[in-house]
N, C-alpha and C positions, 0 to 999 in steps of 0.2 A: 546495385540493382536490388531490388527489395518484393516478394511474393511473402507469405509470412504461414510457415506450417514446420513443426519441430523437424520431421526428418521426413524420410522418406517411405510411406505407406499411406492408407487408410485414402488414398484417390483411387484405390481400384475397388471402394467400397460397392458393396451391392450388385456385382455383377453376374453372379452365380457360377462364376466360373469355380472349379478347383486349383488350390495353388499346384503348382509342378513339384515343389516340395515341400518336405513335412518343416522344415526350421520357417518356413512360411504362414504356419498356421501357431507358429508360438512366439513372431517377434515385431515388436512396433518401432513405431520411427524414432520412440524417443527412450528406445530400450527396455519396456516395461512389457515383461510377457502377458497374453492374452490369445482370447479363443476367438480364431477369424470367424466361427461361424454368428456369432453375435450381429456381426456385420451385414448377412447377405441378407437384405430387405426390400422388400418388394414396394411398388408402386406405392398402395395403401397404407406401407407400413411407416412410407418415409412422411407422407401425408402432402406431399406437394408435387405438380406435375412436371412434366419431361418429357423431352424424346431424346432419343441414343440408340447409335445406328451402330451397329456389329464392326470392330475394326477385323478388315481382309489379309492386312500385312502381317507375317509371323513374328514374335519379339526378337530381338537382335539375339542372336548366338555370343554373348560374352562370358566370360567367367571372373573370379577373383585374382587381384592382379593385376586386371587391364588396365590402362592408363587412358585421360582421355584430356588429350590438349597437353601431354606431358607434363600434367600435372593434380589432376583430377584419379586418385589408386582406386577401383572397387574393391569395396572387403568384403560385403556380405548381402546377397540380394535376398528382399524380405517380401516382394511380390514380383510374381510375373502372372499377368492377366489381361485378357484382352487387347493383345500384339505390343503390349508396351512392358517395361519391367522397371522396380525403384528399387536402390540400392542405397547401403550406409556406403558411406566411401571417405577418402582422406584428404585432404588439400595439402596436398607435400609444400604448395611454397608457404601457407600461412600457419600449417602443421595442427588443422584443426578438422575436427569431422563436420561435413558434409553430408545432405540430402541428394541423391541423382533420382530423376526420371529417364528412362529411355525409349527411344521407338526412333523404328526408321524414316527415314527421310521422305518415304512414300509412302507411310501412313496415311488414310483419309483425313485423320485431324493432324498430322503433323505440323501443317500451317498455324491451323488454328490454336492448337498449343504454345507453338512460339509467339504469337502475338497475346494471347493469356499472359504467358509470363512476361512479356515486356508491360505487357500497359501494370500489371501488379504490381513492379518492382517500379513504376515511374511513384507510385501514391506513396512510397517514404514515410509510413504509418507503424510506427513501435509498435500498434497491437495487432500489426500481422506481423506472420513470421514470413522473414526477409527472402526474397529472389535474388538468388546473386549473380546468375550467366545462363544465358540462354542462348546456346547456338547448334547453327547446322556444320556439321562436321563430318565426312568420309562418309556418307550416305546414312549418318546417325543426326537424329534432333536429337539433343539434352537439355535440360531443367537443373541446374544446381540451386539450392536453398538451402538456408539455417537447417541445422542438428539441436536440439535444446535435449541433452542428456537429462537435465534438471526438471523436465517439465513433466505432469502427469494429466493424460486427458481424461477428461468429463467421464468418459464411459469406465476406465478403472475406478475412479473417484466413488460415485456409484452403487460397484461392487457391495460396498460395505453397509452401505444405509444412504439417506437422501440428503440431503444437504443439509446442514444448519442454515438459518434464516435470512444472517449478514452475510455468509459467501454465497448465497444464489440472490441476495440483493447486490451483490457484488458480481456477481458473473452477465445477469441480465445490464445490468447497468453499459458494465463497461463492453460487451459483446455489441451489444444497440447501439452506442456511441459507436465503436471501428465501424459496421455497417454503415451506418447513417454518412461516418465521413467515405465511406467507398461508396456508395451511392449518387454522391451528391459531385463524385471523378465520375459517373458511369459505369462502376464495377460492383459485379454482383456476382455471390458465391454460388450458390444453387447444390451445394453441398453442405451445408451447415447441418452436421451432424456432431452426436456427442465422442465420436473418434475425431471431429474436427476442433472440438474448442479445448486448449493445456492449462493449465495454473499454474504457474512454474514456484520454482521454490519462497522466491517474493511474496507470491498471494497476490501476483497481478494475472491475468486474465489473457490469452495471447490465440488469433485462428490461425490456422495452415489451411493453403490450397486454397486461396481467395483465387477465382477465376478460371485458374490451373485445373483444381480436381474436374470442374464440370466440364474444362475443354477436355481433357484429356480421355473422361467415361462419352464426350459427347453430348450432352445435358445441356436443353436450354427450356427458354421459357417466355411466353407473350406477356408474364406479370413478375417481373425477376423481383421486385419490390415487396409485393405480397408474397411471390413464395421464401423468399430470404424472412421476410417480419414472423412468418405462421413456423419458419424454421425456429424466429428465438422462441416462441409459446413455447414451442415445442420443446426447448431447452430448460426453460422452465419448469414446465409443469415434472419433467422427469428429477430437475432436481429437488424440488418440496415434496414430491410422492414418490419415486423409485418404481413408476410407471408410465410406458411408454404412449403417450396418448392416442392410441390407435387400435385396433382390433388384433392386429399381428404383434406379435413379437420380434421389437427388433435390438440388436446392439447391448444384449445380454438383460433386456431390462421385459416383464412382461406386460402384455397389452391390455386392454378395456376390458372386460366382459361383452361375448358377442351380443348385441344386439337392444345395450342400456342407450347405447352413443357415445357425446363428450360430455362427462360429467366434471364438476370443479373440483379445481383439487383440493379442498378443503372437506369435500365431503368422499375424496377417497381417502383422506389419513388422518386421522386425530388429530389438531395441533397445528396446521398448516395455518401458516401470514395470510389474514383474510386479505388485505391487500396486494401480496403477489399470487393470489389465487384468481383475483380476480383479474391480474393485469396480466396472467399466463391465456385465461379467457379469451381475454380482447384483441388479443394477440393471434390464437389460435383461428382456422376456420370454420366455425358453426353453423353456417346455414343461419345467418342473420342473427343469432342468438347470444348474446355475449355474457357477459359475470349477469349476478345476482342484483345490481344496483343499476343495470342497464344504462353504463354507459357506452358512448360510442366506440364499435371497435378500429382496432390499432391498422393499417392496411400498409404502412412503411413505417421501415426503423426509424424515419426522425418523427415520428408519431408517437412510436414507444420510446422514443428518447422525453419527448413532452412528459408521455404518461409519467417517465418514472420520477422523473424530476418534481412534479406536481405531488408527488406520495411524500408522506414524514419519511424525513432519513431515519433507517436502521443505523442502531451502531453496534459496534461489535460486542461480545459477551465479555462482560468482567471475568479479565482470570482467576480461576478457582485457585485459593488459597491453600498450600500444603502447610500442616502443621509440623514443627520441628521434630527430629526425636527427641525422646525420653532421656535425658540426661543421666547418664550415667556415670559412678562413680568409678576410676581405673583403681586397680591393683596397690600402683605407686601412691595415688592418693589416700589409699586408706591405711596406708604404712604399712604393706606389707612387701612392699617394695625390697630383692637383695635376699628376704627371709625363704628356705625350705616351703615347700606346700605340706602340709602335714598329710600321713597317709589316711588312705580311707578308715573310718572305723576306729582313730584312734583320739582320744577328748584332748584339746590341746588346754593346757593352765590358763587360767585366767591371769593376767600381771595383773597388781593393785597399784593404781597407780598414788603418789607420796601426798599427804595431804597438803593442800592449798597455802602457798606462804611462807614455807617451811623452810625453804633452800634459801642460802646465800643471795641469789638475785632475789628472791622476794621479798627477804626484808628490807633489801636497800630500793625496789621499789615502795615500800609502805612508808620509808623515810620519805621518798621523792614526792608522795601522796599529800604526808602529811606538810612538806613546806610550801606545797601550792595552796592549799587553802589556807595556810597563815598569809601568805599574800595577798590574798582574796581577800581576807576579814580587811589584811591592814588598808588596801585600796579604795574597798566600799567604805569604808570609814573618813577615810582623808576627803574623797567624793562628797558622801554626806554633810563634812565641818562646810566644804567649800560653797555649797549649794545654800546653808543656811546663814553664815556672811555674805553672800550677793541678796539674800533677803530684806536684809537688812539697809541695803543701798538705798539711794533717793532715787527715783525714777527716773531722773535726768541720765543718771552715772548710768543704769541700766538701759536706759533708748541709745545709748554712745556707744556701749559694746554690741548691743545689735547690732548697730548701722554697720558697725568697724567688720563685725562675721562676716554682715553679708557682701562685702567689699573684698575682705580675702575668697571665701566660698564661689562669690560669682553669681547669673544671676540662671536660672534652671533650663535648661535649651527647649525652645520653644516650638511645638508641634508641627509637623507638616500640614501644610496649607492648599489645597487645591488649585494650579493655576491655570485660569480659563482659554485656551483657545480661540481668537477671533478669527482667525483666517487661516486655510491652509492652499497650499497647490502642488500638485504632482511634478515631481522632478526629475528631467528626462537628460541624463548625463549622453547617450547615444543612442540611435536609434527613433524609434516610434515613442509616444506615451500609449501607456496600461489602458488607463478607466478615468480619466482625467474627469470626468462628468461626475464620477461617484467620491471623491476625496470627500467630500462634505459629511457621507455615513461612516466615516470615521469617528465624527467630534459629537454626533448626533443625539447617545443617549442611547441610541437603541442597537441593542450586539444584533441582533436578526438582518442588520443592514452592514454592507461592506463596500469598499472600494478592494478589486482583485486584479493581481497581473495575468497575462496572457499564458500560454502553454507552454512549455521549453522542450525540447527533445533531449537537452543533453543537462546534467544536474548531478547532486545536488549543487554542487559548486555553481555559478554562473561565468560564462566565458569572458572576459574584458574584450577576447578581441573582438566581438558581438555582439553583447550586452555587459556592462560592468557589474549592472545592478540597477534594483528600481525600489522608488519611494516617493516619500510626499515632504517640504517646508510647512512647519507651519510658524505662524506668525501669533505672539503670545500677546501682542497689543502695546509691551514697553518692557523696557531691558528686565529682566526677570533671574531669579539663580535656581535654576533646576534643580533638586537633590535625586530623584525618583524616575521613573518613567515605566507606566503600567502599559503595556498591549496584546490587544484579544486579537487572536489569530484562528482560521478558518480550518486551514488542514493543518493534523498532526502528521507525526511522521520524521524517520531521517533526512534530515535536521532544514532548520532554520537558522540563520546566520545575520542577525540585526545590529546593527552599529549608530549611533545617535551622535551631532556634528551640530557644535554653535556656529551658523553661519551671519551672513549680512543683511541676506534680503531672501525674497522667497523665488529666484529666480535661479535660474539653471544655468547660463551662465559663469557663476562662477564655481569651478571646478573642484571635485570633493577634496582633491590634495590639498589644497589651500585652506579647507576648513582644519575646525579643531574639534578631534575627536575627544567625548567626554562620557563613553560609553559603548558597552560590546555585550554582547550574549549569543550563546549557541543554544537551541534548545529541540527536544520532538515532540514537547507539547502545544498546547493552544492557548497558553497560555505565556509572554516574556513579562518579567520583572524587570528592570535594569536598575542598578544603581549608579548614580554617577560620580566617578570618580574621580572627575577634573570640574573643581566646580567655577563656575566666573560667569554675570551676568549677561545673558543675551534676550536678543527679543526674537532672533529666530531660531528654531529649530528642527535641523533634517532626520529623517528615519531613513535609513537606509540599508538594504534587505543585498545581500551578498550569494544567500544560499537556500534553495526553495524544497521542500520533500515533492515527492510524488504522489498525482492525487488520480483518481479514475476522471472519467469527462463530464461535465454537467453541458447547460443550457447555455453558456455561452464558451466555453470554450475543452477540446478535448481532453484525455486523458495526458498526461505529460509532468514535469518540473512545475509548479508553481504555489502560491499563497495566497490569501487575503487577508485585509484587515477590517477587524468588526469596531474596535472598539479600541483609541487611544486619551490616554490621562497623563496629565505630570502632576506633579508634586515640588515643590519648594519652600 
């Protein structure tokens, strides 16, 4: 079952309760201490509407220790608030930490929390963090979910300064995408806060409390769409300026100046992406007002999904170069290796060292000196007699010993050749085909065009017993001998795994074992070379992709395993 929030806290956000105790006010679900008061944000502050009705029932009376399903240890509860409490806790059978929520069975929302977490954990979405059990037990509901020790949320991140430009084009991106695909199940957060969205150690992007947080504070909404969309603005705009777009301060970040309104974030910090300034804008709720270029604003994530995709990709910053040190010379290398350090203060002799040539080995090198160049003279000389007797010859005699050289010598190997591509087609060993309509912007000319596979959950590797692998035949027009094989690839990243196969035909049918492999590469750039190493004429030839990186979601398919291809060439 799958709900997706690192561990256990940050759903009792904003309630204004106090915690019951003080380790409550220093520790998060994903173990990174922090100040709960950050948190307690009011209506205005969070900038999107709600209701939430006081729960009646008192929290369950447990302590550390307790067991729950004989198999579920609490270790350390990190909130208790408003009749419910979340704790770190252990999975004795799988021997890994665990997220709990708890409240009684007679909680006003306790229904409604159990069906939160089931309908979460049905959406099976890597970019939430997972729901793994939800039941009612001896008059207790529980929530268990992922623990991600590794991951650090938006609101530590923060802390320090505002984002760099490619990880808040990275956070909006890929947060819009999980929305957009819970959305479009019927699931909406209404807590999308910056104690809700992690980054885990990866540098991929992951929410907690899809559905959960808001059942469990009670939180709903007539526009779950717009207020989830104005929540990612909102994510935005805090990450390129280190302000909370609001009047209040909330979630340790400071608010607007009373009474400017929403200003762009461009003109709160020097320096800001005019483009996600202005798509934090159109995001956000203005009162009809959106960026400075007035276009339409964003009212659902798959709206800001469009917006972002339509922007130039960011890429990421070139790593800065460390210069080596200073080369230094050691002790032993300067021959003092073995010798006393002389004391302070006292002049040590200078040695003179023997003059040049002088010793037994240098004069028997001056001999060795001198018989190489009598060799030389005598060589260049025998050269020279020989050069000016083939002068001498009739031109006949001299076109004979050419012809004879370049019969021994051979004749110069002859340059790679470009060969043309007439036909390709996608080749579907099991399963669906990818993008069968787009093989064609492979062979096109133009890298801005691709043919791309679908989304994988599980990678780099590719499963056989699911998919083996996917690729394209292309067909070279007549038997042909490959030596090369250039291909432009879409996403970098841990790894890519291509292998190229002389087949028969460009049909699928017949099966990759029975081809003949004449080339392999692993790479994480965007770039494959291949060289072929089995060479022998064919007229068809497969690309066949084994292992795909991980990429965030665009416009046609989510965040997950996958590749494109922009741009294939051979050579022969």
């Amino acid at each position: 079952m799958a709900e997706r929030s690192t561990a256990a806290v940050d759903v009792a956000d904003n309630s204004g309760d106090k915690p019951l105790t003080a380790k409550a006010d220093q520790t998060t679900s994903d173990g990174v201490a922090h100040n709960r008061e950050r948190e307690t944000d009011s209506e205005e502050a969070q900038g999107s509407g709600g209701t939430e009705g006081p729960g009646k029932a008192s929290p369950p009376e447990l302590h550390s220790g307790h067991k729950l399903a004989r198999r579920y240890r609490l270790e350390e509860c990190v909130t208790r608030l408003d009749g419910f409490s979340s704790w770190r806790a252990m999975d004795e059978k799988l021997r890994r930490a665990v997220g709990v929520h708890l409240l009684p069975a007679d909680h006003p929302r306790a229904r409604s929390v159990l069906a939160a977490a089931r309908s979460s954990a049905l959406l099976g979405d890597p970019r939430f963090v997972q729901v793994l059990d939800a039941v009612e037990e001896n008059d207790l509901v529980y929530v268990v979910h992922e623990w991600l020790p590794d991951a650090t949320e938006l609101t530590a991140l923060l802390a320090s300064g505002p984002l760099d430009v490619h990880e808040a084009y990275q956070m909006v991106s890929q947060v819009s995408g999980a929305m957009a695909a819970a959305h479009r199940e019927g699931l909406a957060h209404l807590k999308l806060t910056p104690g809700a969205v992690l980054r885990t150690s990866t540098g991929q992007w992951r929410i907690r409390g899809l559905a959960v947080n808001a059942a469990l504070r009670g939180i709903s909404s007539d526009t779950p769409q717009r207020t989830d969309t104005e929540a990612i603005g909102a994510l935005l705009y805090a990450a390129l300026t280190q302000r909370w777009p609001y009047e209040s301060d909330a979630y340790g970040l400071s608010g607007l100046p009373k009474g400017v309104g929403l200003i762009a974030p461009d003109q709160v910090r020097a320096g800001v992406h005019r483009g996600l300034s202005e798509l934090a804008m159109r995001a956000l709720a203005n009162d009809g007002a959106t960026a400075s270029r007035h276009e339409s604003p964003c009212t659902t994530p798959e709206e800001l999904v469009k917006a972002v995709s339509e922007m130039p990709r960011i890429r990421p910053p070139e790593p800065a170069f460390t210069a080596p040190p200073e080369y230094q010379r050691t002790t032993y290398q300067q021959g003092t290796y073995g010798r006393q350090s002389p004391r302070p203060g006292v002049t040590q002799p200078l040695t003179t060292p023997p003059p040049p040539l002088q010793s037994r080995t240098g004069t028997a090198l001056k001999w060795a000196v001198s018989a190489l160049l009598i060799a030389a003279l005598g060589l260049g000389s025998w050269q020279l007699a020989d050069a000016l007797m083939d002068h001498d010859k009739p031109d006949d005699t001299k076109q004979t010993q050419t012809t004879d050289g370049n019969e021994k010598d051979g004749t110069k190997p002859k340059p790679a050749k470009p060969i043309a591509i007439k036909d390709a087609q996608e080749y579907v060993a099991k399963g669906d085909a990818q993008a069968p309509e787009d093989v064609r912007n492979t062979y096109d000319g133009d890298s801005s065009t691709y043919w791309r596979s679908r989304s994988f959950l599980d990678g780099p590797e590719m499963k056989p017993s699911f998919k083996p692998g996917v690729g394209i035949v292309y067909d070279l027009g007549s038997q042909k001998t490959v030596s090369a094989a250039s291909i432009g690839l879409r996403y970098a990243g841990d790894h890519t795994t291509i292998a190229i196969y002389a087949t028969d035909s460009t049909s699928s049918s017949t099966p990759v074992d029975s081809m003949t492999k004449i080339g392999t590469i692993t790479t994480s750039g965007t770039t494959a070379k291949i060289t072929i190493t089995k060479k022998a004429p064919t007229q068809y030839v497969l690309l066949w992709i084994t292992a795909m990186p991980y990429a965030s979601g665009d416009q046609y398919s989510g965040a997950g395993y996958k590749q494109a291809i922009t741009d294939v060439k051979f050579t022969g």
